[in-house]
Each structure stands twice: as C-alpha cells, then as structure tokens.
TIDO-539174 format. One line per field, with one value per residue: residue in one letter; residue number from 1; x, y, z of N, C-alpha, C, CB in turn. Coordinates in steps of 0.05 Angstrom, whole numbers. Glycine has a CB too. Layout:
BEGIN
rest <- A  ...
nr <- NUM  ...
nu <- X  ...
nv <- Y  ...
nw <- Z  ...
cau <- X  ...
cav <- Y  ...
caw <- Z  ...
cu <- X  ...
cv <- Y  ...
cw <- Z  ...
cbu <- X  ...
cbv <- Y  ...
cbw <- Z  ...
// end
This chain:
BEGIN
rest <- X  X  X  X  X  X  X  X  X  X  X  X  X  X  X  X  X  X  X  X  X  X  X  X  X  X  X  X  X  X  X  X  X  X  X  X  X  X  X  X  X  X  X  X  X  X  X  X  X  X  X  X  X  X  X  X  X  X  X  X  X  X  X  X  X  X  X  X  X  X  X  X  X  X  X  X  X  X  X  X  X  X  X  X  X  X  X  X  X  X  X  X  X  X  X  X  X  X  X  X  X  X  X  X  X  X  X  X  X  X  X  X  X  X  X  X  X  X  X  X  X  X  X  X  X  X  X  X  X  X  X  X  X  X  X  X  X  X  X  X  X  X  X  X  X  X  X  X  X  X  X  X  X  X  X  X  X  X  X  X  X  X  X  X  X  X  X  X  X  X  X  X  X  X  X  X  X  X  X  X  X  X  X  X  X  X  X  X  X  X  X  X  X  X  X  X  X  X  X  X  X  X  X  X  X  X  X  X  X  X  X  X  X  X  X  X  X  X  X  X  X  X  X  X  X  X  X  X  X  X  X  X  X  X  X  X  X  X  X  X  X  X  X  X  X  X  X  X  X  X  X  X  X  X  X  X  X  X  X  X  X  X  X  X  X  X  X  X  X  X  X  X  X  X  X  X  X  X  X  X  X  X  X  X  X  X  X  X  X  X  X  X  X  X  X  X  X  X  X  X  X  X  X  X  X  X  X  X  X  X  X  X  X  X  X  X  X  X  X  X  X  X
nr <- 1  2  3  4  5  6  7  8  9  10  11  12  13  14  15  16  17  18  19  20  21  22  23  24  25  26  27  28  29  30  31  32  33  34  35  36  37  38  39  40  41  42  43  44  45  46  47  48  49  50  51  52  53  54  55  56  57  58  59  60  61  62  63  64  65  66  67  68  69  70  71  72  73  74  75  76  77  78  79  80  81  82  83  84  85  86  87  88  89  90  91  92  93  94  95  96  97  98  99  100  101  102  103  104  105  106  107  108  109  110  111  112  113  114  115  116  117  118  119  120  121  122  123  124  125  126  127  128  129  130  131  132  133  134  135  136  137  138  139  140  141  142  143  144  145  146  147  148  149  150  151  152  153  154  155  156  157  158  159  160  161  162  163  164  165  166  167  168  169  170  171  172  173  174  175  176  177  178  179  180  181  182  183  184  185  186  187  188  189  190  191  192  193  194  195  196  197  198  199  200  201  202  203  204  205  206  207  208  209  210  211  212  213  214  215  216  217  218  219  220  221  222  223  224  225  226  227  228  229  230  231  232  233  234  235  236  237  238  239  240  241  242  243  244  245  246  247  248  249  250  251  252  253  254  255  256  257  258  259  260  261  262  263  264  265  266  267  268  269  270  271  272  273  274  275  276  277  278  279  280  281  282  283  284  285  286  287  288  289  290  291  292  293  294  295  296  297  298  299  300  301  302  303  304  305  306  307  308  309  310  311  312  313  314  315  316  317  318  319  320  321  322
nu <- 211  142  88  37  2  -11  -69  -103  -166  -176  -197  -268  -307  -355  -351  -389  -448  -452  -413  -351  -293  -244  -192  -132  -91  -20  -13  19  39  75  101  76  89  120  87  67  24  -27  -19  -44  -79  -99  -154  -163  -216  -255  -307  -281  -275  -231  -213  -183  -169  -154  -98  -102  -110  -49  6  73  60  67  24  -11  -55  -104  -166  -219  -288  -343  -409  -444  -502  -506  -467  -414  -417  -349  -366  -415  -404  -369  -389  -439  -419  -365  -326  -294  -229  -224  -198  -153  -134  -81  -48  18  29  15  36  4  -9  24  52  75  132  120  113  72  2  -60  -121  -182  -231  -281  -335  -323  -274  -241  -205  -152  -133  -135  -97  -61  -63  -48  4  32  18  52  106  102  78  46  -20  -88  -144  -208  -271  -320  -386  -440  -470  -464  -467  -461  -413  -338  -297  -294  -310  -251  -214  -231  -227  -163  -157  -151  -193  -157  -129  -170  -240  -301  -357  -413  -475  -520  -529  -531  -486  -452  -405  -408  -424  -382  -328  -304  -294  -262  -215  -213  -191  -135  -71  -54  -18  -4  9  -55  -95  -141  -190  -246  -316  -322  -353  -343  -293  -280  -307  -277  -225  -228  -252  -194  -160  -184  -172  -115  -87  -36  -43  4  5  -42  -65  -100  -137  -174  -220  -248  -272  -257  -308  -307  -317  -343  -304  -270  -233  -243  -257  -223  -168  -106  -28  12  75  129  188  231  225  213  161  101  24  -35  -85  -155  -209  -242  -220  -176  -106  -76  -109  -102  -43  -43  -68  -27  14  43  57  24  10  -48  -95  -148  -169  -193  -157  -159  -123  -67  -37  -15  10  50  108  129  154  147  104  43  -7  -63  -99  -147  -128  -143  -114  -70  -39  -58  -9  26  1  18  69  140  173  125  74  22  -37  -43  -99  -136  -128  -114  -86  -70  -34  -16  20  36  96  121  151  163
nv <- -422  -421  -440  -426  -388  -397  -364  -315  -288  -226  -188  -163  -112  -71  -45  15  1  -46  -68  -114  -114  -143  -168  -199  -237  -269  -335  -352  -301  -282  -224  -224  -236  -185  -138  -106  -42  -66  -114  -180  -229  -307  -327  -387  -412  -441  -474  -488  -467  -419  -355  -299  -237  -164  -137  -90  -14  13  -9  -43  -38  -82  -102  -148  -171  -129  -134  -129  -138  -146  -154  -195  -198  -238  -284  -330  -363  -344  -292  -300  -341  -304  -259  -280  -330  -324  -312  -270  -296  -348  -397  -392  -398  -374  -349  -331  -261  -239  -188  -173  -133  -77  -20  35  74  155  216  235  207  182  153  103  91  41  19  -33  -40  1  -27  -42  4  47  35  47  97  119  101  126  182  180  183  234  244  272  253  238  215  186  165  128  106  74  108  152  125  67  61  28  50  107  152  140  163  208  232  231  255  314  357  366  317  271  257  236  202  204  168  162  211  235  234  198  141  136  189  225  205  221  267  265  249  284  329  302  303  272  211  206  165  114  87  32  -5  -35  -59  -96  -72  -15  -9  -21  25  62  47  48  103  134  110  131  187  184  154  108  28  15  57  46  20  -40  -80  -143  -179  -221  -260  -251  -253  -301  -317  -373  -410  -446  -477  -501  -555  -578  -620  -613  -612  -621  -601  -617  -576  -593  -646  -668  -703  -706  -698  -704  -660  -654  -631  -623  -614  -575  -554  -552  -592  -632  -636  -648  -698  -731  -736  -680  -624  -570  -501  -478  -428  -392  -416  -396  -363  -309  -291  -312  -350  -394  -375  -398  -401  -407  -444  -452  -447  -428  -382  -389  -350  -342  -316  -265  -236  -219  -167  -136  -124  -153  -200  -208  -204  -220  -264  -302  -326  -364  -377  -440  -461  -443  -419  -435  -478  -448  -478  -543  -561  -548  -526  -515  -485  -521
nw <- -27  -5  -49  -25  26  89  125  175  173  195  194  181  148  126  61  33  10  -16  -14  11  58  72  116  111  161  167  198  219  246  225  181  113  50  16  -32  -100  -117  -154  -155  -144  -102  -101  -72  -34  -26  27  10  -34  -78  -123  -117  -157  -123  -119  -81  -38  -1  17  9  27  82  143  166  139  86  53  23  -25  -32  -82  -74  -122  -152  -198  -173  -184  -142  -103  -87  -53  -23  14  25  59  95  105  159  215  240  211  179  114  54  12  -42  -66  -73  -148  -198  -255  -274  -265  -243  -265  -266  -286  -300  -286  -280  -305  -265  -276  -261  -234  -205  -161  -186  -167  -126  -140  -159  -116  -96  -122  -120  -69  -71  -113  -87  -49  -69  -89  -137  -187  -192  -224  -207  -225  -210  -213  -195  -178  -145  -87  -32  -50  -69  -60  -4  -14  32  51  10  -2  49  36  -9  -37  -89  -136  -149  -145  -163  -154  -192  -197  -222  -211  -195  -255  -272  -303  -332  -383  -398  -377  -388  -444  -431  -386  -400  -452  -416  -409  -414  -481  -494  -445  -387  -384  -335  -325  -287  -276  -295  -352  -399  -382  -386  -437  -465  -443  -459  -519  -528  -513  -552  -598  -596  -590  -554  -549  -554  -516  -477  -442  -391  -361  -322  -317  -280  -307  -349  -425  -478  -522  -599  -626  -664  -721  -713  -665  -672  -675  -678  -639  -631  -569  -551  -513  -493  -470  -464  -511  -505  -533  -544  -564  -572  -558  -586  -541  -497  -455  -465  -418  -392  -422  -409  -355  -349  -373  -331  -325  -287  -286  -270  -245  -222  -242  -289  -323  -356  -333  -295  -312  -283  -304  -349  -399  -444  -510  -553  -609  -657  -677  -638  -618  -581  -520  -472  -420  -393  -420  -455  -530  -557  -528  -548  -603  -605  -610  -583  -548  -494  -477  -446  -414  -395  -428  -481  -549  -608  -676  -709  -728  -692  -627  -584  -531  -471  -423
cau <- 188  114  73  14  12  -35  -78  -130  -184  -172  -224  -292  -325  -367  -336  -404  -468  -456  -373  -336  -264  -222  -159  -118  -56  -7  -34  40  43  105  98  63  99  111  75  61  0  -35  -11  -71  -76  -112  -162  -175  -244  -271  -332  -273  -276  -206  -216  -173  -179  -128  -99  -112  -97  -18  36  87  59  64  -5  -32  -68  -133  -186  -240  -307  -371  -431  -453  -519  -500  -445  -416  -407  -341  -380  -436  -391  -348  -414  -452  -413  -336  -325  -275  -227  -225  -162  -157  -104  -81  -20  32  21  23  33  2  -15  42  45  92  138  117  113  37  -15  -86  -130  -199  -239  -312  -340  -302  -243  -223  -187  -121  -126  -136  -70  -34  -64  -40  30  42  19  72  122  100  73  21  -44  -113  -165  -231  -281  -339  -398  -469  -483  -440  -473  -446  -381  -325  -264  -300  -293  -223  -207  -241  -204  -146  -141  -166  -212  -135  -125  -199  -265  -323  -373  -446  -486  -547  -533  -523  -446  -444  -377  -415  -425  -363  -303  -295  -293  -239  -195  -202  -171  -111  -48  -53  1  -4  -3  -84  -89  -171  -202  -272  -329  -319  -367  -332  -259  -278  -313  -255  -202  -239  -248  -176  -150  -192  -162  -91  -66  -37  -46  21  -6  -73  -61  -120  -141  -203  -224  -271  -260  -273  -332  -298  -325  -336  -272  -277  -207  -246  -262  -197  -135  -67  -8  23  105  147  212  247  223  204  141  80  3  -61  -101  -176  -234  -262  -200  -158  -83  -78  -121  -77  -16  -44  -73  0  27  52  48  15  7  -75  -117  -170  -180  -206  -154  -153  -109  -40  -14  -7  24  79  136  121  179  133  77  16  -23  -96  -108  -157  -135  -163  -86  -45  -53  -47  28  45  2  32  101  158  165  98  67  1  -50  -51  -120  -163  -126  -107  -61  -74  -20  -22  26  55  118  120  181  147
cav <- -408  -436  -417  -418  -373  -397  -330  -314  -266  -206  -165  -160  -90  -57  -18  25  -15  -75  -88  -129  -108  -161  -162  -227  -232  -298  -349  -362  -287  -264  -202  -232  -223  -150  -128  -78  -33  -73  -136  -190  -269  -330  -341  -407  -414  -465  -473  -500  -448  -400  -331  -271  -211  -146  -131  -56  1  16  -23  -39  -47  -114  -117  -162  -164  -116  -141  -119  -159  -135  -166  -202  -212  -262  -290  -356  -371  -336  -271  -306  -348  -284  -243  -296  -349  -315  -301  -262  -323  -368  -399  -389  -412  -357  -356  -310  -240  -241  -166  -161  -101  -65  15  44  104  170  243  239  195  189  130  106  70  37  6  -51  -27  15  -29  -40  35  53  26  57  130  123  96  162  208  176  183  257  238  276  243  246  192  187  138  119  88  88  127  145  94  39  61  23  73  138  163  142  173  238  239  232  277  333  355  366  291  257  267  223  213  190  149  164  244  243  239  171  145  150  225  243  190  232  302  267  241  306  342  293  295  250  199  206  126  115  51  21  -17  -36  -70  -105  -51  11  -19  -25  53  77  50  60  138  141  104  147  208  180  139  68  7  14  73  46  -10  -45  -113  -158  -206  -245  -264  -235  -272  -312  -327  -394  -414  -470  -491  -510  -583  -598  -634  -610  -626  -599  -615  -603  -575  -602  -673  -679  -705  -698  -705  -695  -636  -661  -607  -616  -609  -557  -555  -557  -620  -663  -645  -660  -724  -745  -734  -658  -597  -547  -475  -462  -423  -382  -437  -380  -339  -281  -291  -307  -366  -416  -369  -412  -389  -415  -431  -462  -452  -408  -383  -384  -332  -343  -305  -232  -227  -206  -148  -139  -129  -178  -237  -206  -208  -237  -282  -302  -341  -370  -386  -465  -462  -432  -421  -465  -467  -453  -496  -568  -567  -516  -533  -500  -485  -530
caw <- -17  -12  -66  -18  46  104  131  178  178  217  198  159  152  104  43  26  12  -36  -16  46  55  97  128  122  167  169  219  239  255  207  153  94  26  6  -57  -101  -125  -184  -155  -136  -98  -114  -49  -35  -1  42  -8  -59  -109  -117  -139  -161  -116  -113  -63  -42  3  26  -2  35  103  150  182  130  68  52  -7  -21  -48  -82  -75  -144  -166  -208  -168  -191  -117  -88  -76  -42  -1  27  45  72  109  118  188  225  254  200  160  88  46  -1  -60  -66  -94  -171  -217  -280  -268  -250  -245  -283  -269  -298  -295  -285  -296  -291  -263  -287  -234  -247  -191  -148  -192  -145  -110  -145  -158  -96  -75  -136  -119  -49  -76  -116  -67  -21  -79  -98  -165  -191  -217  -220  -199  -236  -194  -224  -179  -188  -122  -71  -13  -57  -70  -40  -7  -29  53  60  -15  10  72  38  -25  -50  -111  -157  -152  -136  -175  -157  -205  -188  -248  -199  -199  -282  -281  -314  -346  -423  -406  -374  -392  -462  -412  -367  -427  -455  -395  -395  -447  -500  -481  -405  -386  -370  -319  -322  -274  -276  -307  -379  -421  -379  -399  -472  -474  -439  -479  -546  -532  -503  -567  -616  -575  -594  -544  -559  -536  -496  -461  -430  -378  -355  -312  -303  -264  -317  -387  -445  -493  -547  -612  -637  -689  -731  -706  -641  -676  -697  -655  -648  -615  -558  -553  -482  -509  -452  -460  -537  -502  -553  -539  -583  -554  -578  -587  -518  -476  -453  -464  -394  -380  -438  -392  -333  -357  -382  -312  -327  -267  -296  -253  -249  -211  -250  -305  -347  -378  -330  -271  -310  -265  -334  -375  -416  -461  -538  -576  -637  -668  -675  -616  -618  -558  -512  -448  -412  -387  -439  -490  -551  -563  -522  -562  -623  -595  -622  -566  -546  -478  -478  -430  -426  -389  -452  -505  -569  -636  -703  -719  -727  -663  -610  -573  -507  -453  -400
cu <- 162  95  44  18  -23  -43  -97  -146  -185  -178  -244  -312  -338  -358  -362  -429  -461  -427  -370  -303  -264  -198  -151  -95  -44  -8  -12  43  70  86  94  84  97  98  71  45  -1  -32  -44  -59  -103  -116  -176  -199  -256  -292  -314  -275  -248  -212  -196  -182  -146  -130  -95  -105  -57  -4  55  92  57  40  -20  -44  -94  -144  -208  -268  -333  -388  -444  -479  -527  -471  -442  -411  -376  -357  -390  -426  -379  -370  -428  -445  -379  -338  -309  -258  -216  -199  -175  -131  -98  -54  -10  22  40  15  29  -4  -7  42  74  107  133  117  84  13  -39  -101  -167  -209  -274  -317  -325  -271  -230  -200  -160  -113  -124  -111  -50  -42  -46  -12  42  43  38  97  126  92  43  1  -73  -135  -197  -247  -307  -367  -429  -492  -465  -444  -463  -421  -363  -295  -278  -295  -269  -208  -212  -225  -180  -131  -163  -174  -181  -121  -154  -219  -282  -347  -403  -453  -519  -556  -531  -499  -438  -420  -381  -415  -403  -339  -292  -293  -265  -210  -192  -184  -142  -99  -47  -23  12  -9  -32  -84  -122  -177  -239  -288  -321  -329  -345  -302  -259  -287  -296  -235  -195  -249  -214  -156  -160  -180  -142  -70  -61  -39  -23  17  -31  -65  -87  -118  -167  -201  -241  -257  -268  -286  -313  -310  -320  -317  -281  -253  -210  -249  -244  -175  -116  -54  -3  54  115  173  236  247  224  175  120  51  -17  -74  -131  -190  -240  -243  -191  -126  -69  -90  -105  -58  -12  -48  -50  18  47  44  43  9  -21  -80  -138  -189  -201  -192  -153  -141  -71  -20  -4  -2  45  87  123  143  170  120  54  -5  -57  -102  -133  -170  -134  -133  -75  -59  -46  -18  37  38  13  68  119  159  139  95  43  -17  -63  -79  -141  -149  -119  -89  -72  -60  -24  -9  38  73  113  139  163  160
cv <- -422  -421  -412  -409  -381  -373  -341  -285  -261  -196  -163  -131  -85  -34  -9  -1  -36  -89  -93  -123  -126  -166  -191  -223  -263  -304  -349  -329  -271  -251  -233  -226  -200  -159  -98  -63  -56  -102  -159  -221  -278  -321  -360  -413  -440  -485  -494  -490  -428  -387  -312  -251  -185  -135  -87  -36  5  -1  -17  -45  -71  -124  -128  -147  -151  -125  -131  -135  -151  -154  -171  -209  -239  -277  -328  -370  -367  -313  -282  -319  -328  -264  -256  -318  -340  -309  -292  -286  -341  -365  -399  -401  -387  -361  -332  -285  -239  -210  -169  -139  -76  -33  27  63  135  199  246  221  198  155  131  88  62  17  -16  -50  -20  6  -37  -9  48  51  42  92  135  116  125  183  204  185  216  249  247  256  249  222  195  163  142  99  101  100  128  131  71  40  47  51  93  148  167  155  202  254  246  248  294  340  353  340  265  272  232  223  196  197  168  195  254  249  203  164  151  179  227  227  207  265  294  252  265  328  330  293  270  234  190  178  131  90  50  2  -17  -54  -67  -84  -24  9  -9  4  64  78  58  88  142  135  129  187  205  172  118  62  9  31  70  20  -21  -77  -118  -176  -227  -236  -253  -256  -276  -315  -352  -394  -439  -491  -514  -540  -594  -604  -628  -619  -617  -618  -605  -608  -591  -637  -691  -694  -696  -704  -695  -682  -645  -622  -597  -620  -585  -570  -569  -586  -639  -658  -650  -692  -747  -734  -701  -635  -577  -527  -470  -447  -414  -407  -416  -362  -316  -283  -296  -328  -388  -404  -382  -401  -414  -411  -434  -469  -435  -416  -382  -360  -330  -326  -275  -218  -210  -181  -148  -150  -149  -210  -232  -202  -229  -264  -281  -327  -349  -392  -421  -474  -456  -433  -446  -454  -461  -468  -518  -583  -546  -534  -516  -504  -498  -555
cw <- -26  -36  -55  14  65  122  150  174  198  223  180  167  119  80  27  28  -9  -31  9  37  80  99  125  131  166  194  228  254  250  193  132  63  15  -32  -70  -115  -155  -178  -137  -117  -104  -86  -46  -9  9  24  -39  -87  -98  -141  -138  -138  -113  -86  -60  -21  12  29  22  70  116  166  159  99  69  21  -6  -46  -58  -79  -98  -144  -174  -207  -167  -159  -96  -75  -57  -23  23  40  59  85  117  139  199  241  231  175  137  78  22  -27  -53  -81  -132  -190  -231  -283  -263  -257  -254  -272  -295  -289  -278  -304  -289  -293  -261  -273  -237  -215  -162  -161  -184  -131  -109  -152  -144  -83  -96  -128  -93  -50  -91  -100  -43  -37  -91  -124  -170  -202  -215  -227  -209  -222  -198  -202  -184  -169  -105  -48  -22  -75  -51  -38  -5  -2  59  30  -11  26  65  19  -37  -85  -138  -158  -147  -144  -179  -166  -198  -213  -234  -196  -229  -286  -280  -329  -377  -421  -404  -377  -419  -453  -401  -386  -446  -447  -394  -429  -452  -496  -456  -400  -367  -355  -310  -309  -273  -287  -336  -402  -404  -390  -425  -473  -471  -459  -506  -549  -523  -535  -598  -609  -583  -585  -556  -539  -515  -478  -450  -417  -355  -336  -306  -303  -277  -349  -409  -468  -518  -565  -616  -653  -694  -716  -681  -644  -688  -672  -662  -635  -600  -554  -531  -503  -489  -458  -494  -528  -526  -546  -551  -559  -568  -572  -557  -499  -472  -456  -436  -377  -393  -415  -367  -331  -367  -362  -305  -300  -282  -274  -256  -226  -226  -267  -328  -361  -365  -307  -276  -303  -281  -349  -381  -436  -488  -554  -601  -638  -673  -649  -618  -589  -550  -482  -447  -398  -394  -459  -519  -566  -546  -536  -579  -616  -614  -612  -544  -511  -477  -449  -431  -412  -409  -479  -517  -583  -666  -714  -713  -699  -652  -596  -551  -482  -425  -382
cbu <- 188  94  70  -6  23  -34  -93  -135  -207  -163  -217  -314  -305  -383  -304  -395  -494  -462  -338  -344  -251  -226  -154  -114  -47  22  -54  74  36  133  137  33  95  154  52  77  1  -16  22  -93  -67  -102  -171  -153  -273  -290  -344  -285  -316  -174  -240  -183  -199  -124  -79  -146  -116  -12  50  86  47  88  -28  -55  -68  -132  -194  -231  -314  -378  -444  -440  -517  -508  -439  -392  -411  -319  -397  -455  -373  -325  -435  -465  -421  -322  -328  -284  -257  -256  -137  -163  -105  -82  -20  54  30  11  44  -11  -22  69  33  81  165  102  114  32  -10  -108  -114  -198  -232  -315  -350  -313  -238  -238  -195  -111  -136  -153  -60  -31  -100  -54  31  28  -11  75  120  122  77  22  -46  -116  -166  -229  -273  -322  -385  -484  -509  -426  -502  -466  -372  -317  -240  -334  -297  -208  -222  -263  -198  -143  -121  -153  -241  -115  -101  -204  -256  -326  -361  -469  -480  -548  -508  -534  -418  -462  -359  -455  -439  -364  -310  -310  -322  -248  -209  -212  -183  -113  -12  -56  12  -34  27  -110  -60  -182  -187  -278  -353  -335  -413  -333  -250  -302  -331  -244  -196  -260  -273  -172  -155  -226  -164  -87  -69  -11  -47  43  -5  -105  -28  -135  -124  -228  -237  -317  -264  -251  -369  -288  -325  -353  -230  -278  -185  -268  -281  -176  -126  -50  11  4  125  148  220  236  192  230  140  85  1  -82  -90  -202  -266  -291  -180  -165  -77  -91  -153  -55  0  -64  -91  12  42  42  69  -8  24  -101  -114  -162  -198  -227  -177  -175  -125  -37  -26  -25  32  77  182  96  210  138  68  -2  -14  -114  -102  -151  -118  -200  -72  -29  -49  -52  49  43  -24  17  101  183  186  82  72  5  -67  -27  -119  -178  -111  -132  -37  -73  0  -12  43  35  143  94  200  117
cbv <- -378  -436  -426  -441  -335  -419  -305  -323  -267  -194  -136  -193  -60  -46  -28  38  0  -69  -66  -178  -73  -186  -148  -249  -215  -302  -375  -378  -295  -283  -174  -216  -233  -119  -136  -69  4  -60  -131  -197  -283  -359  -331  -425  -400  -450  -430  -521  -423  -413  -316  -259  -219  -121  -153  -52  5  26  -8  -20  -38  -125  -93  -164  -181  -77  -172  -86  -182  -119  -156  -219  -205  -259  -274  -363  -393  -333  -257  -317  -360  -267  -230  -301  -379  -294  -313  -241  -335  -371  -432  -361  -452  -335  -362  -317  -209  -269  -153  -172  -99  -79  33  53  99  163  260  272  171  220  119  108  91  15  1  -82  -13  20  -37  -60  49  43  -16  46  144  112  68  175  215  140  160  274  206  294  212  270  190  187  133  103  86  67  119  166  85  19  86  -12  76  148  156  107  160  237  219  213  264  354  390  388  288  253  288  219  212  205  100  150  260  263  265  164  117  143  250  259  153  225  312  248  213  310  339  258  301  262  208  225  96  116  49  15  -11  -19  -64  -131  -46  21  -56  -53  65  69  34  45  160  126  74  140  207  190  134  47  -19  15  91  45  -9  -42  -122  -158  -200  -238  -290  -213  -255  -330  -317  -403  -415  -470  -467  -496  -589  -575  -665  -586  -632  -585  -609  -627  -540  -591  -677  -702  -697  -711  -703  -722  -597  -698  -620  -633  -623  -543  -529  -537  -627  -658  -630  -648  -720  -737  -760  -652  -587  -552  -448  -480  -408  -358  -463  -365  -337  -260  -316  -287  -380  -433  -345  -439  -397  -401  -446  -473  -467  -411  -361  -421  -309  -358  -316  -236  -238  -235  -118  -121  -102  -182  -257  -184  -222  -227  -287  -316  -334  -378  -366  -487  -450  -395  -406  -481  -495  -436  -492  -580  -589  -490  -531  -503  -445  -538
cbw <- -28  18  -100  -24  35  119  101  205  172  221  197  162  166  116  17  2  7  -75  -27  55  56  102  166  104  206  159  218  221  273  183  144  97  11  5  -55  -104  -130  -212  -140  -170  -59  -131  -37  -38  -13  65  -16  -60  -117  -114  -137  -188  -83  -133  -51  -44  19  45  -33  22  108  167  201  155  56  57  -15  -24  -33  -104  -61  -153  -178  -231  -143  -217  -122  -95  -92  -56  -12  2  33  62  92  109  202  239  266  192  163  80  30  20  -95  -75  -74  -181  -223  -294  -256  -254  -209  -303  -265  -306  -324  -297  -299  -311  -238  -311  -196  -288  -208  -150  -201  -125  -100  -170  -165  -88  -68  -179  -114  -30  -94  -130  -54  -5  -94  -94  -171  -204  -218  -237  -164  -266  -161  -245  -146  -202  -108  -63  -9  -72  -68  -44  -39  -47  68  72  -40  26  89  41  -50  -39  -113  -152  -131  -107  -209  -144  -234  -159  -247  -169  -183  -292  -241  -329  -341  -441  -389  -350  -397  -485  -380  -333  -447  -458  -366  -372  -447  -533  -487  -386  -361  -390  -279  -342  -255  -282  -300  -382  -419  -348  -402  -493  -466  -418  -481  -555  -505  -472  -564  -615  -547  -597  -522  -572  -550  -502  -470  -453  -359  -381  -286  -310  -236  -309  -400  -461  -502  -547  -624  -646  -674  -768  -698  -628  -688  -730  -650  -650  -622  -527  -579  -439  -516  -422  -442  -552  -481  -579  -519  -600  -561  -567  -601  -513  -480  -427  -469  -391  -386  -479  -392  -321  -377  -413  -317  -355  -246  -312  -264  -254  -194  -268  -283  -341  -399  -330  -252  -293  -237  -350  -377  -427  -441  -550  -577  -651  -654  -707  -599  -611  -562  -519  -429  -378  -391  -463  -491  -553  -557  -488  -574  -637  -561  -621  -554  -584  -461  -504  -429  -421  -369  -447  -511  -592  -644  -717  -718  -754  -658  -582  -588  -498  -447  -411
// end
C-alpha cells in the first residue's frame, strides 16, 4: 500500500468566520482509506510545506475526506496557503490516515473542544451517537460567528449532549471548564482538543479533580516550548540495532538528519514532534523527550519510542529498532 494517496479538492466552503472546511476525494475515483474519529493526514501543499490536519465529520463514509482549517494570524504559511490560493480542482498529495488519538470505548464520556479543536471531536461525537453512547460535548469558541460546525452540531444534538460556550457572551473556558468537570464523574475518560493554554487549564483542573493522566486524552497540532538543557551541547551516539551501525549526533543536528545523512529512511512529516510519523522503538538508552505526541506514561514506559525529529539522549548513546 502507498503511503501517499493522490486527492482532489471537491469542495471549499466556509466553517463560520475564520475556518475553510474541504472535501478531498481520490483523483483515481476509488473510496479513500477508512478511518477513525481522532485519526489525522499529513497534507502536502503545493507551496511545499506538509501539515497535520484531522480529519472530521462521519467516519466511515466513501465520499472523501472533510478537514477543516482556521485562519492563523500568525500562520507559518499552511493556513495562509489554504485560504488564499487553494482552489476547488486542484491535486494534492495527501498520506495515509494516522490515530494517535484514538477514542476509546466507554460507558460515557465527555469531550472538551476549544476552538478549531472541534474537529477531531466533532467526528468522535457523531461516532457515539451512531453507537448509542452517551456523552456530552463542551465547545468552546470566542463567539458563535467564528465557530467552526456549531450549525451542523445544533442540528444534530440536543442541549443533554451539546453546550456551546461563547468567550464573547462571558462563558469563557477559565469560568466554566471547572463547572463542566464538576458535572462529570471523576474518572469518566475526558478527550481535549484545542489551543495549547486551554489543554493545560483543562487538564490541570481535571487532574486536581482526580483524574489521571490515563483518563484525559488530548492532541495538538504544535509543539510544546522546550527548555534549554545543557545536554543540548554535548554529542551522542545513535546505534541501528539491526545494523550495529553507529553515528555521532552533534549539538546542532537532529537524530533524524545524522540518519539521513548516513544514507538511513527515516519516516518525517511534521519535523516538530507532533504528528508521530518518526516514532522509533528504543531498545537502549535514555530518552531525552522532546515530542507533543506521546504522554506521559508512555515516555516513562518500560518500553519507550522516541521522536527522531526533536528529541535526544541523556545517554552517551541510544540504540534504536530502525
């Protein structure tokens, strides 16, 4: 199977005032790879930049992928490409769908939605309510003109599963994220989507509240701010267990660039740590952790994988199943 799927654009409309939702179907005109809520692709843009986006309403169907894009500010240039020069028509090159994100089975859960968040949530609310699974959708936006979804979320469920909160009416997520975590049993799996500060308030009232970390499952699309480490001016090794291969990693490399540079295939797209597609298996050594992927328990894991795009080692060398 290809790991890249050629698409066109099928459709470009407006999801509220600041988002573009577009349709990609396969140019040859087959069903697209099924997927499933939480699950995202790499899109490779004309412009030569490949970004993350999730894919979003109803799983399962073969007319094509739906994404959905906000309009950045301070967009490093996919945003600005996809609002201002995408066109209905035009080939794309896309990867396969990849889950980190994946939705769990439960009794009942509840989902925590901040902005462009929405839109891997969006596909897991509409996956329960097909499955009978209670939950309850919290959606966060800072008016409802620049909400994406909020019509077709309206349309589709009522106030005992959907509560939209307007920032611009005084129902901001600082006021009411410790109201709608109070309403829900402690332990109930919470699933966060959204901006970097609403992630971290969420999870840090949900945790002080008494969930764990295994009960709060979250994803973003940008990295989280590293501190400097002294470790960053020191060289280690990296070792292919397969080959006994060995290569000095200096300061100002990535993991990733030594093993390209010594003829190695490495898996990228993001190149930052939050998309997943260079996670490698670590049979030895200490991880330095760098990437927005993984959580907790999984860097502290027994067996451990590490992002060879950002991270490093504390140890003098890592070995890696590559």
């Amino acid at each position: 199977m290809s790991d890249v799927l050629s698409v066109i654009v099928d459709g470009l409309w407006r999801q509220g005032s600041q988002s573009l939702a577009i349709r990609l179907v396969a140019e040859n005109g087959q069903p697209l790879p099924a997927w499933q809520p939480g699950a995202h692709i790499d899109v490779h843009l004309p412009c030569g930049l490949i970004r993350q986006y999730s894919l979003t309403g109803a799983s399962g169907v073969d007319d094509g992928y739906l994404i959905c894009v906000a309009q950045e500010p301070a967009s490093r240039g996919g945003s600005r490409y996809i609002h201002q020069q995408l066109r209905p028509g035009q080939r794309l090159t896309v990867s396969q769908p990849r889950n980190l994100f994946p939705l769990q089975t439960a009794e009942r859960l509840t989902l925590l939605a901040a902005g462009i968040g929405i839109t891997p949530l969006y596909a897991m609310a509409l996956s329960l309510a097909a499955q009978n699974v209670p939950f309850m959708l919290h959606y966060y936006v800072k008016n409802r003109e620049a909400g994406a979804f909020v019509r077709e979320l309206q349309q589709r469920f009522g106030a005992e599963c959907l509560a939209v909160h307007d920032s611009s009416a005084g129902d901001s997520p600082r006021q009411h994220l410790a109201q709608a975590l109070a309403q829900t049993p402690v332990g109930q799996p919470v699933y966060l989507c959204g901006p970097a500060g609403f992630m971290a308030t969420a999870r840090q009232i949900a945790q002080a509240k008494g969930w764990t970390d295994t009960q709060i499952h979250s994803e973003a699309f940008h990295p989280v701010a590293t501190q400097a480490h002294a470790l960053d001016e020191e060289t280690f090794s990296v070792t292919l267990a397969s080959t006994g291969e060995r290569w000095p990693v200096p300061p100002h490399k990535t993991i990733a660039q030594v093993l390209q540079e010594n003829g190695v295939a490495v898996p990228l797209s993001c190149e930052m740590g939050i998309c997943g597609a260079c996670l490698t298996p670590v049979v030895e050594g200490i991880i330095d952790h760098r990437d927005s992927v993984q959580s907790a328990a999984e860097k502290s894991a027994s067996t451990q994988q590490i992002a060879l795009c950002c991270s490093r080692s504390r140890s003098a060398n890592l070995c890696i199943d590559l």
